[in-house]
N, C-alpha and C positions, 0 to 999 in steps of 0.2 A: 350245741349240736352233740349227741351223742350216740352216733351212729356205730357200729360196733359192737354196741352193747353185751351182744349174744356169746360173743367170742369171750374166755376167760383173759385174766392177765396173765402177761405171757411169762414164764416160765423155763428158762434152758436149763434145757437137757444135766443131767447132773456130770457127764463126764465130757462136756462146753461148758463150763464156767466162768468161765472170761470173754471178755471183746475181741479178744484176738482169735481163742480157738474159735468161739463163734461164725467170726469173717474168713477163716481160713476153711473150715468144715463145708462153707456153703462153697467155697470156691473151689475145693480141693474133691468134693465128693459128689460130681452130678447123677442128677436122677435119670432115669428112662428115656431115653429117646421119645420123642415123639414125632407125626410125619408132617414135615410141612410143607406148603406150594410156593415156590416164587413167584414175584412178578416185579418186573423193572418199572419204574417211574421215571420217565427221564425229564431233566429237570430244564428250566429256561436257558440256564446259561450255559449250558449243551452236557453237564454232568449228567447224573444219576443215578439214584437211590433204591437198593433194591427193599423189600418188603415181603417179610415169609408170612402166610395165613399157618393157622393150624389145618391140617388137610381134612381132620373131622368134619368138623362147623365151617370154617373158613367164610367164603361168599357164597355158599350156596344158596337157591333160593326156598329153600327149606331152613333156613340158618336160622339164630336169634336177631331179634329186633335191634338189639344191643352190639356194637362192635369193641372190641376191647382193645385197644391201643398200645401198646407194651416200648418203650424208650430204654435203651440198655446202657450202662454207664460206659465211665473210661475204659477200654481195651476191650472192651464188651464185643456184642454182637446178638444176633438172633438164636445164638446159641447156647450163649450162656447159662450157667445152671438154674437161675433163678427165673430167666424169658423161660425155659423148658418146663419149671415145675409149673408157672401158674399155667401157661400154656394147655399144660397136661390135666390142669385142676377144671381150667373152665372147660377143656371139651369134655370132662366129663361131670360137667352140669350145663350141657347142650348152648354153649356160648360163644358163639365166634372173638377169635382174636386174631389181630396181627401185630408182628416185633418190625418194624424199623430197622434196619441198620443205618447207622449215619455213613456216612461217605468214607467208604475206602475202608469201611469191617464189616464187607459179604464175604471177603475169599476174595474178590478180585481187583485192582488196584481202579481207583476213581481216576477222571480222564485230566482233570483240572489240578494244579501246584494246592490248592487250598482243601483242606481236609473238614474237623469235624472241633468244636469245642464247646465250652459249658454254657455259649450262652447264643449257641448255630440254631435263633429261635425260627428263621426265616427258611430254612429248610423244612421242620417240621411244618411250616404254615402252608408250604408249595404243596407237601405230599398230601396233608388233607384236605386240601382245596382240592387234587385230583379225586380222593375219594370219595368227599360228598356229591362231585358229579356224578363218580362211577355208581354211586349205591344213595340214591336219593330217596329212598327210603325209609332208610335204617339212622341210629341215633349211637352218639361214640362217648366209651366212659376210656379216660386215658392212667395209664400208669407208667409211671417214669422210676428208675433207679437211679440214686449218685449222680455222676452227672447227667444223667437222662432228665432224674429228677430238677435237676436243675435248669435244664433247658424247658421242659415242662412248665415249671412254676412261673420263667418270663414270660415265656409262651401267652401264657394264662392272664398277665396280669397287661401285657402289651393287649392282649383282644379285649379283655376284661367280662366276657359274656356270649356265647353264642347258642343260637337254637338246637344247634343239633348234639351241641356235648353237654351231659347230662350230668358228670362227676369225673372230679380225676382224685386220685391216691399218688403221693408222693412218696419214696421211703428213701430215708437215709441221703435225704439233701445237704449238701455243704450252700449252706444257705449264702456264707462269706466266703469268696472263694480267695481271698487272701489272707482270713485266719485259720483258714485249713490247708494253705499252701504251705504257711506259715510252722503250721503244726509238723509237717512232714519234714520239716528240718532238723528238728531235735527228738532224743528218744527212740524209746522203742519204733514209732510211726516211721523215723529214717527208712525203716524195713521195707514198709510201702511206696515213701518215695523212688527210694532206688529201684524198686519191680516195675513202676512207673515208667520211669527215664528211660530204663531199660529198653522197655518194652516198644515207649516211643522213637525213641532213638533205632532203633531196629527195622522199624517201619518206616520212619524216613528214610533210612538210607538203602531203603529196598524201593521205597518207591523212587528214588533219584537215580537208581539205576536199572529201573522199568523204564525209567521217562527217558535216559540216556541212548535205551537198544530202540525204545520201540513209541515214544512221545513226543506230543507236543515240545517242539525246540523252545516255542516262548514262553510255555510254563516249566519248564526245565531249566531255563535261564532265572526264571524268578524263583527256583531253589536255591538255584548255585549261589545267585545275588544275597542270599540271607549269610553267606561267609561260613568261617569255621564253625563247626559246632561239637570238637570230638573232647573238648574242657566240660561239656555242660554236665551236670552233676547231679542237681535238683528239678524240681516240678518248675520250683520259682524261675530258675533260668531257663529251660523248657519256652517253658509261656512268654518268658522276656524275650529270646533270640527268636524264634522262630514260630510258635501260637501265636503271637503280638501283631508281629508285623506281615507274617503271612494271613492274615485276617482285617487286617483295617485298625490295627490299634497300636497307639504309640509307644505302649511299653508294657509289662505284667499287671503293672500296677493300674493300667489305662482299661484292659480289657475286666483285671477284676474288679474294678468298679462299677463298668459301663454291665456286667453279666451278672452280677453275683442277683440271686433270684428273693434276696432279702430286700430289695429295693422295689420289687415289682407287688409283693402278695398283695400290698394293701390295697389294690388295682382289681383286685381277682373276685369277681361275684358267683361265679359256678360254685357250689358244694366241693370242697376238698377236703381230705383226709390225709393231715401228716403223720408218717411214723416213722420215730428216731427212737435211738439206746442213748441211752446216758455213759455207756462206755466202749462208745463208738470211738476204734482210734485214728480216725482219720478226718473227723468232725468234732473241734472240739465246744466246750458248751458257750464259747463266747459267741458263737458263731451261729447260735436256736436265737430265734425269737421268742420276744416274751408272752407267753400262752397268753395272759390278760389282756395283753395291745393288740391280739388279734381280731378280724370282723367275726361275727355270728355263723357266716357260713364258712369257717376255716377252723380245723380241729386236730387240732396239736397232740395228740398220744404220746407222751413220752416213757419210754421202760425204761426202767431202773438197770437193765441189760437186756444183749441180744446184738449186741459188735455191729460193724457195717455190713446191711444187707445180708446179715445172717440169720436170727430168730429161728435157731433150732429149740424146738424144743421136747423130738425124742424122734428116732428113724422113720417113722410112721405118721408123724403126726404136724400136716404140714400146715403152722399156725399162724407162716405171714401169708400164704395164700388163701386161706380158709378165713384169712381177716378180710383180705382185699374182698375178696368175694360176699364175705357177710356186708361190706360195706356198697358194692356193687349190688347189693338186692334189696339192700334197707328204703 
């Protein structure tokens, strides 16, 4: 499969040189606004998941035929700089899309003790089973980042095939999500874990004390129930203390085997496009599958650079959207 073809190899920017400035450039410098609609999905088990369209294209019944799927990584949201550019890319080549937020990254805290991780395939399957009801119509190509990407890729390989998704694009997946936990223990990557813990850490303990003024007393007790957590340091104990067991899994190690989306691809028959750097520093290369061992419809792009979810490659010229896109029209 070599879809893409049209697009050049990719090339950063000459003052991004590295995987770091890369992943830091896309995260540090967003683009344009763009305007989007909400709409809440509320879920079985009495949660819910908000979902922003782009207000251009969105559902109208003037829209394209095509929905564009958009899955945001860790700490992400519908906001992020890279949901905003493709966002911005497809509506103006007349193409509806919506971004996901997983549970509990709209802005406002999720109703239920259990949040969002790398392998929350059973949420993404709820929200588009509402929307092939809502828009029976129309046909969905999905794109996932990082951990989106990751969730995506089981996603895919758990269905293995369905009528109405036509293609998805994966980028910058930690295909092993315990050789990339793994990575952010040592080195420069520490960098990343601790923005990480940070970030998570912060969020628990804001939503523990939403749930304490204004929550569910029983899913607030099943916070408390997870114990101390003001030691935890890393991703890996992150996922052990409190990912793990506030999700159904017996330990980091339990969840990164049972999620990591390296286990699912060879499952996967829909047309897919992976795109990964080679000095991604939050994915390291143990952690790629081997381009050879992949099926016919699964295609491995690998750049020699372009950091995580970064692929700058000049202020103008925006080369991982303009791929996704070449690969969404091929």
């Amino acid at each position: 499969m070599t879809h893409g073809a049209s697009i050049k190899e990719f090339k950063p920017a000459w003052w991004l040189p590295g995987g770091h400035s890369q992943t830091l450039w896309r995260r540090l410098s967003p683009p344009a606004g763009i305007s989007q609609h909400r709409q809440r999905i509320e879920l079985r088990d009495g949660d819910f998941i908000d979902i922003d369209w782009s207000a251009d294209t969105g559902h109208k019944e003037d829209a394209s035929e095509t929905i564009v799927f958009i899955l945001h990584g860790l700490c992400g949201c519908s906001g992020s700089p890279y949901v905003i550019a493709l966002q911005s890319v497809l509506a103006k080549n007349r193409i509806s899309s919506v971004a996901m937020n997983f549970r509990g990254c709209s802005g406002e805290t999720n109703r239920l003790a259990r949040a969002y991780h790398s392998g929350v395939s059973e949420d993404l399957d709820e929200v588009f089973s509402r929307l092939i009801a809502l828009h029976p119509q129309r046909n969905f190509v999905f794109v996932g980042y990082s951990l989106g990407a990751n969730v995506l890729l089981k996603w895919l390989g758990e269905m293995q095939s369905h009528p109405r998704i036509k293609k998805a694009i994966a980028v910058s997946t930690p295909f092993s999500l315990a050789n990339c936990s793994r990575a952010m223990l040592q080195g420069i990557s520490k960098f990343y874990g601790k923005y990480f813990v940070h970030r998570l850490l912060g969020e628990f303990r804001e939503k523990q004390k939403h749930f304490e003024a204004f929550g569910d007393k029983t899913e607030l007790q099943r916070m408390i129930s997870l114990g101390e957590f003001s030691s935890i340091s890393s991703i890996w104990e992150f996922d052990d203390k409190i990912t793990a067991p506030l999700h159904g899994f017996h330990s980091a190690e339990d969840y990164y085997r049972r999620c990591s989306s390296i286990g699912f691809i060879d499952s996967i028959q829909i047309d897919t496009l992976l795109i990964q750097s080679s000095n991604d520093p939050m994915i390291p290369a143990a952690s790629l599958p081997q381009k050879s061992a992949l099926a016919p419809n699964i295609d491995l792009q690998l750049s020699a650079e372009g950091g995580h979810v970064g692929f700058i490659s000049g202020k103008a010229d925006n080369w991982l959207e303009l791929k996704i896109l070449d690969f969404i029209r091929g």
